[in-house]
VEXFI-794329 format. One record per residue (C-alpha): x, y, z; residue number from 0; residue in three letters. Coordinates in steps of 0.05 Angstrom, whole numbers, plus 5000, padded with zeros to 4 digits. Example, Ala and Ser with C-alpha at 12.3 -4.5 7.8 and 13.67 -1.06 7.14 Angstrom:
SITE      X      Y      Z    nr   rest
SITE   5246   4910   5156     0    ALA
SITE   5273   4979   5143     1    SER
REM end
This chain:
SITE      X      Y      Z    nr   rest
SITE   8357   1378   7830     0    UNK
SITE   8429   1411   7844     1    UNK
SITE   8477   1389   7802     2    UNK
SITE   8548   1370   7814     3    UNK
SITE   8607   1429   7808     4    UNK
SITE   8636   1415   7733     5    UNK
SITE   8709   1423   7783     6    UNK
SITE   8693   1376   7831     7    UNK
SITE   8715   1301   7824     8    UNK
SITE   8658   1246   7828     9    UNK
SITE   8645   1170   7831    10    UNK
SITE   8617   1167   7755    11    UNK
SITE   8575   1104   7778    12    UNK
SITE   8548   1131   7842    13    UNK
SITE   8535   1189   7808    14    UNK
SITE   8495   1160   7742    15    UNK
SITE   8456   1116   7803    16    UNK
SITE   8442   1186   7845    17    UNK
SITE   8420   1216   7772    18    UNK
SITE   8371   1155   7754    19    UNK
SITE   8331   1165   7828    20    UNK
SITE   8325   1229   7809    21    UNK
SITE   8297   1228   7747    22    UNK
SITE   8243   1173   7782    23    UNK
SITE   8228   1215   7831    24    UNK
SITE   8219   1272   7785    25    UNK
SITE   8169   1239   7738    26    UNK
SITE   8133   1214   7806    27    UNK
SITE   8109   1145   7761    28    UNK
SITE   8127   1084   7739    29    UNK
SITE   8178   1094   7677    30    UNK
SITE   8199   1038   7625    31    UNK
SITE   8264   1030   7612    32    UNK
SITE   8272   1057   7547    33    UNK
SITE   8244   1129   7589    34    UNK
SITE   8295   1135   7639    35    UNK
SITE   8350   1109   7582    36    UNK
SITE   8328   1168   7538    37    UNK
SITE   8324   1219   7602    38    UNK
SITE   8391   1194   7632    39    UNK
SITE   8433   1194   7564    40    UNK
SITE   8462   1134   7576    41    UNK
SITE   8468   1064   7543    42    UNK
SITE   8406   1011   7557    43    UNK
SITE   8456   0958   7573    44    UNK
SITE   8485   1009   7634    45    UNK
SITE   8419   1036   7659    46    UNK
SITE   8397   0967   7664    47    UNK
SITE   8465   0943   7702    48    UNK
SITE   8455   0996   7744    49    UNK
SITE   8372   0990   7764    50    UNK
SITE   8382   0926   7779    51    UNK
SITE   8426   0948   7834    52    UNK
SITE   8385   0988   7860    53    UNK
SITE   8327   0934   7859    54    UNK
SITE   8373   0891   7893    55    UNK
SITE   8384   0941   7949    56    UNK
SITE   8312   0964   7951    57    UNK
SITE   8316   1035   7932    58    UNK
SITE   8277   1017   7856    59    UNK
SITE   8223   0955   7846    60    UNK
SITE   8199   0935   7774    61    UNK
SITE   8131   0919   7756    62    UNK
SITE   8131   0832   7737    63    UNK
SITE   8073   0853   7696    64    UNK
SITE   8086   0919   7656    65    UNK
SITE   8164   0917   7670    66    UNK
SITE   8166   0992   7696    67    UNK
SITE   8205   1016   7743    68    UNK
SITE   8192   1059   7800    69    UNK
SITE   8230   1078   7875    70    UNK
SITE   8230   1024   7923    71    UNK
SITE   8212   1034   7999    72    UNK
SITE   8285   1050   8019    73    UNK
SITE   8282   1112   7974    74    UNK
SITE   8216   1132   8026    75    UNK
SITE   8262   1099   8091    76    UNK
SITE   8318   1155   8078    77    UNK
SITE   8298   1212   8060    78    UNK
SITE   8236   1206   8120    79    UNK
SITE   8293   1194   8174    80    UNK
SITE   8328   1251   8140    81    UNK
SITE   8276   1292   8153    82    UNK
SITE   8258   1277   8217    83    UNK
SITE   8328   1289   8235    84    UNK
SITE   8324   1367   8220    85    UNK
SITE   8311   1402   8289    86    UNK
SITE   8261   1458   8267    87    UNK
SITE   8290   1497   8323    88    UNK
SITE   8359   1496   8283    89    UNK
SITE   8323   1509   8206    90    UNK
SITE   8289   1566   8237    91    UNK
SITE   8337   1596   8283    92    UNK
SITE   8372   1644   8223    93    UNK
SITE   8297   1665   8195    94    UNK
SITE   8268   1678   8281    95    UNK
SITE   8335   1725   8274    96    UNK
SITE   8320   1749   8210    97    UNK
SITE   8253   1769   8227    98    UNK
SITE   8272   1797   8298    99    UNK
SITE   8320   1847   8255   100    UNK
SITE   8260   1873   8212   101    UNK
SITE   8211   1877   8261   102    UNK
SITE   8248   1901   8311   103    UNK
SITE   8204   1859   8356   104    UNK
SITE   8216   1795   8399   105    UNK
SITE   8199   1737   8351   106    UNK
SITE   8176   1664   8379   107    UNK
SITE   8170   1595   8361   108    UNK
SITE   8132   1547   8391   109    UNK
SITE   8084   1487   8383   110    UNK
SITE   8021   1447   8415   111    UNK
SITE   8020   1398   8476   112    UNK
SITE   7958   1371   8491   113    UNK
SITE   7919   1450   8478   114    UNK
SITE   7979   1484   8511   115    UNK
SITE   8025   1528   8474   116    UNK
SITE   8108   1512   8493   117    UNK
SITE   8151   1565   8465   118    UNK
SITE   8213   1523   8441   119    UNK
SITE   8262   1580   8413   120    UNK
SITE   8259   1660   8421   121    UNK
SITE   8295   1712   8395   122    UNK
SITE   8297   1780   8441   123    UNK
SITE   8278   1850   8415   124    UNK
SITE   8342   1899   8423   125    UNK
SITE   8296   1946   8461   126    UNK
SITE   8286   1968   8524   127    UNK
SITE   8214   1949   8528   128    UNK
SITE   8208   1878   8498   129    UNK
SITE   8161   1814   8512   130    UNK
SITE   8194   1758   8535   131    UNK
SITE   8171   1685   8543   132    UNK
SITE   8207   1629   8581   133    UNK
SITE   8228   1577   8548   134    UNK
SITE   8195   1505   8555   135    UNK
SITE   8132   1539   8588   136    UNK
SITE   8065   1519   8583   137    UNK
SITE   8011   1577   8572   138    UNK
SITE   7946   1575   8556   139    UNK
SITE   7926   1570   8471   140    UNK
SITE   7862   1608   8459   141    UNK
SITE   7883   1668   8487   142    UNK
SITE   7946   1693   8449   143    UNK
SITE   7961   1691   8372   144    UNK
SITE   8011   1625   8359   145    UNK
SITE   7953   1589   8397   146    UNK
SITE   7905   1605   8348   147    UNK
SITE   7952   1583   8307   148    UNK
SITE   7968   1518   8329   149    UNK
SITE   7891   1505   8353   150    UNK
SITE   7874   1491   8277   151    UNK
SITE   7924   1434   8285   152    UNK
SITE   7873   1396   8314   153    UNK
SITE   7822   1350   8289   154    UNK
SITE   7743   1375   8292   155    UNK
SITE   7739   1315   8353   156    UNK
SITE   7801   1340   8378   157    UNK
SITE   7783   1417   8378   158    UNK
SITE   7708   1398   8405   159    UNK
SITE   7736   1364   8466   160    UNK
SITE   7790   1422   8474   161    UNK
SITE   7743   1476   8478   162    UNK
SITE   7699   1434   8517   163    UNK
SITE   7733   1409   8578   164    UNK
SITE   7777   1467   8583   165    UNK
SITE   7772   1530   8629   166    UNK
SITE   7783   1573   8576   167    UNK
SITE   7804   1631   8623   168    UNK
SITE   7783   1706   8621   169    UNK
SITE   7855   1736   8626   170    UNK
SITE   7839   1809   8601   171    UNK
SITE   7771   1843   8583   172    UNK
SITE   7795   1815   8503   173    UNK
SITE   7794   1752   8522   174    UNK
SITE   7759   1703   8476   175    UNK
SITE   7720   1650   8524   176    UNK
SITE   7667   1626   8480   177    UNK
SITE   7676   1557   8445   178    UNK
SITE   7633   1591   8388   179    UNK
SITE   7667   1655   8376   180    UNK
SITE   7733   1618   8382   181    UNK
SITE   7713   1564   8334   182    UNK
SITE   7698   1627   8288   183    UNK
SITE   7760   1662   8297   184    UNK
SITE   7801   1594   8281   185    UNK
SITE   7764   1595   8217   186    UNK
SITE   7790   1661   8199   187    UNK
SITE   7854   1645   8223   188    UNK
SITE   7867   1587   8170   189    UNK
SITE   7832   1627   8118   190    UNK
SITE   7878   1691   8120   191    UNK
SITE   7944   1649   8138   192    UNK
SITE   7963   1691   8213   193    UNK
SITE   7928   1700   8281   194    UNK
SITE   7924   1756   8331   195    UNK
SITE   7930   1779   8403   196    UNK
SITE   7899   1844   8412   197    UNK
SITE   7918   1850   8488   198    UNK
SITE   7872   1784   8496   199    UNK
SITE   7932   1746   8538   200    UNK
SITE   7955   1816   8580   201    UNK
SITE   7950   1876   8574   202    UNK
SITE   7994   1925   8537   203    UNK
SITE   8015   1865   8497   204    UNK
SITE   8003   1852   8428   205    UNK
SITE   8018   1799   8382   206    UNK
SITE   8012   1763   8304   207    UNK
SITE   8034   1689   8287   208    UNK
SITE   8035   1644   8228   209    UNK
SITE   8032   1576   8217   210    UNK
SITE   8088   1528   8199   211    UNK
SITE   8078   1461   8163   212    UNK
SITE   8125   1404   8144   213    UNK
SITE   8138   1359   8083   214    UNK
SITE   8074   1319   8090   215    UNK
SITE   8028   1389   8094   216    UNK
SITE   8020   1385   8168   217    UNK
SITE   8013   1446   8212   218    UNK
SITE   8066   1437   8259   219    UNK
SITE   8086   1498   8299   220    UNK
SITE   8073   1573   8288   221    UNK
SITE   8118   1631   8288   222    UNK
SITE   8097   1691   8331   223    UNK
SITE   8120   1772   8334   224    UNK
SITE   8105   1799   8406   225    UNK
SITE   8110   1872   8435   226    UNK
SITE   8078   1934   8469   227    UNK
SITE   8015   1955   8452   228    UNK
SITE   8053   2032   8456   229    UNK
SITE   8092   2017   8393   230    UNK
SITE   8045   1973   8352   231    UNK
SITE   7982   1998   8330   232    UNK
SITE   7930   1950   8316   233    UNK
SITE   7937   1979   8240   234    UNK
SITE   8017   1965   8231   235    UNK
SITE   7998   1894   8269   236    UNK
SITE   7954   1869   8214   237    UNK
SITE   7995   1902   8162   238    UNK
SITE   8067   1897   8157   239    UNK
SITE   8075   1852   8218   240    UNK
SITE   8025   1802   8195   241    UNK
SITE   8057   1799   8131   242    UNK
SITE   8131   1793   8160   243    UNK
SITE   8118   1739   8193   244    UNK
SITE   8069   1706   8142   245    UNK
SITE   8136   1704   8099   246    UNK
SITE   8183   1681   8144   247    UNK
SITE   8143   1615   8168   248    UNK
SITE   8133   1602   8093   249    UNK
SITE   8203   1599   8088   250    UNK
SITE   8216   1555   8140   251    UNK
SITE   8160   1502   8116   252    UNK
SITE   8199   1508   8049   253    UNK
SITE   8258   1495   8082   254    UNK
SITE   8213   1444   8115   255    UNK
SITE   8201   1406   8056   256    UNK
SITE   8128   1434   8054   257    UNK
SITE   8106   1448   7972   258    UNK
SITE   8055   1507   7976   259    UNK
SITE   7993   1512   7922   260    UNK
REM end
């Protein structure tokens, strides 16, 4: 946990209350109060004072039987509503840029709505020759790389009944329109962490996408490079693209909240 600047003026109280969440939350069990006492570095007498405030307001609850101590559901109330106030498309905006700059590529982001892929953010390649999405658009998912990604999303019921009432449309001579072979691909997908479009949505076009997840592990929207099949070969696509972008929507799951491992 960041600590305060040694310059910097604080509220002693709020700040040995702030300290004695933390160290709950840290340990991640109930602690006696002897424990947090010893961890804080503070007098019984005080830690006590100050637990039962918290109790009081809900953020800590004590065990009648054992007498531990542990975060009440406030602590869970706040920091979920803190969360869920983070727009991904403002936590990822600097890393889409970011990766734009390395790749030298036109970089996406973009989620699932009901088996359709909406690209919610893009950042434009510099170049003359660059693949551009519109914004808010719905396009079809098992056809181009962040759909792949975002297909895995899904439950096995949900998937089943995507791939079955579809029209899962033949858009180049690539195109993937077998529930099998796409079912087989998805698998691959999740097991090597990025998807590709080898010219499977149009052609000329090529693209790779990783998956982005949020504090409670859930895949949540994908992260996509896109550009001319003239300028990336299907080696450098699977190499050092793959792996750019693999990297960048780690970061922005960290940044997310998501732990990895």
């Amino acid at each position: 946990m960041p600590e305060a600047h040694p310059k910097e003026k604080t509220v002693q109280s709020v700040e040995r209350t702030l300290r004695i969440i933390e160290i709950m939350a840290d340990r991640g069990q109930p602690m006696t109060l002897s424990e947090i006492t010893s961890v804080v570095g503070l007098k019984i007498s005080t830690v006590h004072r100050l637990l039962k405030t918290l109790i009081i307001r809900g953020f800590a609850m004590q065990d009648p039987y054992t007498g531990k101590y542990q975060l009440g559901i406030k602590t869970f109330h706040v920091g979920n509503n803190a969360l869920y106030a983070l727009d991904i498309r403002v936590i990822a905006r600097p890393y889409l840029k970011k990766l734009a700059e390395i790749s030298y590529e036109t970089v996406n982001l973009a989620i699932l709505d009901q088996g359709y892929v909406v690209y919610i953010d893009q950042v434009e390649s510099d170049r003359m020759v660059r693949m551009v999405a519109n914004l808010g658009s719905r396009v079809p998912s098992h056809s181009n790389a962040v759909g792949k990604v975002l297909l895995n999303s899904l439950s096995e019921i949900e998937l089943e009944r995507f791939l079955n009432f579809t029209t899962l449309e033949k858009f180049t001579p690539n195109t993937l329109t077998s529930p099998e072979k796409i079912k087989n691909v998805l698998k691959q997908v999740k097991q090597k962490g990025y998807a590709l479009d080898l010219e499977e949505t149009e052609v000329g076009i090529r693209c790779a996408a990783a998956p982005i997840f949020n504090h409670k592990g859930k895949l949540c929207s994908a992260i996509g490079i896109s550009g001319p099949a003239s300028r990336i070969s299907v080696s450098f696509l699977k190499g050092e693209l793959a792996l750019y972008v693999k990297e960048t929507a780690m970061e922005v799951s960290s940044e997310l909240g998501f732990l990895s491992g």
